[in-house]
C-alpha positions, -999 to +999 in steps of 0.1 A: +000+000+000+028+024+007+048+018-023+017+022-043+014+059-029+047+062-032+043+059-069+014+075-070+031+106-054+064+106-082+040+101-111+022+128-098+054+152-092+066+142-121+037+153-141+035+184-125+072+193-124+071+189-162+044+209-171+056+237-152+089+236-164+078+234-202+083+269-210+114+278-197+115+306-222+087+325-208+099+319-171+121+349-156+142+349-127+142+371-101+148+409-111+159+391-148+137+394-180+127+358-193+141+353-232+108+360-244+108+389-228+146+399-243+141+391-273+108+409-273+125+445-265+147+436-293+121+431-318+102+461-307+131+479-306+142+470-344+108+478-356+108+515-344+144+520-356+133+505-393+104+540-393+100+568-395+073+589-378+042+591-399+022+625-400-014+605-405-029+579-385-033+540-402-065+538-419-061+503-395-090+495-367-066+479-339-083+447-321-085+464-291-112+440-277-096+412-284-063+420-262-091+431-237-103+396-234-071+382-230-068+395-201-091+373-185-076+340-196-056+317-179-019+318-179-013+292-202-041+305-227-022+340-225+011+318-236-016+303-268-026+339-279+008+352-279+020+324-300-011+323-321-004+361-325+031+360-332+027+331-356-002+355-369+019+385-378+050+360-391+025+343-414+001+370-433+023+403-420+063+396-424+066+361-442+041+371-473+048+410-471+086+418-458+099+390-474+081+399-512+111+424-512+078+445-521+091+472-494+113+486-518+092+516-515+107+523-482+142+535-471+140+500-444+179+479-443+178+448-455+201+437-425+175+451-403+147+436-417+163+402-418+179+403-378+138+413-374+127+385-391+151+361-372+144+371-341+106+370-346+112+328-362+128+325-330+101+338-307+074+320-328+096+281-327+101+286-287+063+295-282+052+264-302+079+243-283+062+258-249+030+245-258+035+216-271+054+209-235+023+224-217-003+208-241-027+231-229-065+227-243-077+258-255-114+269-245-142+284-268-135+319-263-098+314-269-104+298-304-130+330-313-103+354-300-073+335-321-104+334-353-105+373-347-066+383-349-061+357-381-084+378-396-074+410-386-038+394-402-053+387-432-070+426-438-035+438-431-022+418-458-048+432-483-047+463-472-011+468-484-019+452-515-045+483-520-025+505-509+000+492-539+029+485-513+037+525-510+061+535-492+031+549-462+013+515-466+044+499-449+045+523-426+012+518-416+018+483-414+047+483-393+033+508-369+002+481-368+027+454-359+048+474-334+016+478-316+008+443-317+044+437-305+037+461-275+005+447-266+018+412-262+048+423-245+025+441-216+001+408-218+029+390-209+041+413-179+005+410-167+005+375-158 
């Protein structure tokens, strides 16, 4: 009976130990960012360096509700949105659009835009390792709220391609992106 508990008890620890330890990258030490969180200030800190300040608003609604809600989810379902998210702007905003080399149009480096690029891969591979570690089940309202920012992706994508890749249509987009970039940087300091 008391090697049966026993067992019970490792399995258990076991268990627990590893699904709290499956995101190192999101985990900080004391008074120490987590590498999520580093390589988060450098991505946001590349983007405004690749701009320029832009005299008229983006004709871009932000999803302002949809970072609202996230504040109400779980831990774990924070770490989904922000990986959903940042696979988000990776899929329809920088691998389609920055890497068209259709941003000609502006006076962005190539360097920079790469080193941004990297950097945002890198983010993107972690956070899917993290959840695959955490195998987190996602509830109703976090599906809807993913649905909603894939979409939003997807009108940012056309919207450059009216706005025939000009040289203000990318700066529209990246200020769009920086914001996101912000957003999930302060939902993540939230937790």
């Amino acid at each position: 009976m008391g090697s049966i508990s026993f067992w019970m008890c490792l399995v258990m620890t076991i268990c627990t130990w590893n699904k709290t330890i499956g995101c190192t990258w999101m985990r900080t030490l004391p008074r120490s960012p987590s590498m999520f969180q580093v390589f988060s200030n450098n991505t946001i800190t590349m983007l405004k360096k690749m701009g320029h300040e832009v005299s008229r608003e983006p004709q871009i609604t932000f999803p302002d509700n949809q970072y609202r809600q996230v504040n109400h989810f779980k831990a774990d379902e924070q770490i989904a949105f922000i990986s959903h998210t940042l696979n988000a702007i990776v899929m329809y905003s920088i691998k389609k659009l920055f890497s068209s080399g259709k941003y000609e149009s502006t006076a962005w480096d190539q360097k920079g835009v790469d080193k941004f690029m990297k950097d945002l891969y890198r983010q993107t591979s972690e956070l899917d390792q993290c959840l695959k570690a955490m195998k987190t089940r996602l509830s109703k309202s976090v599906n809807r709220v993913n649905k909603k920012m894939s979409l939003h992706f997807k009108f940012l994508k056309h919207y450059l391609k009216r706005e025939d890749y000009s040289a203000s249509g990318w700066e529209d987009i990246r200020t769009v992106v920086l914001a996101h970039l912000q957003r999930l940087d302060t939902t993540l300091s939230s937790q």
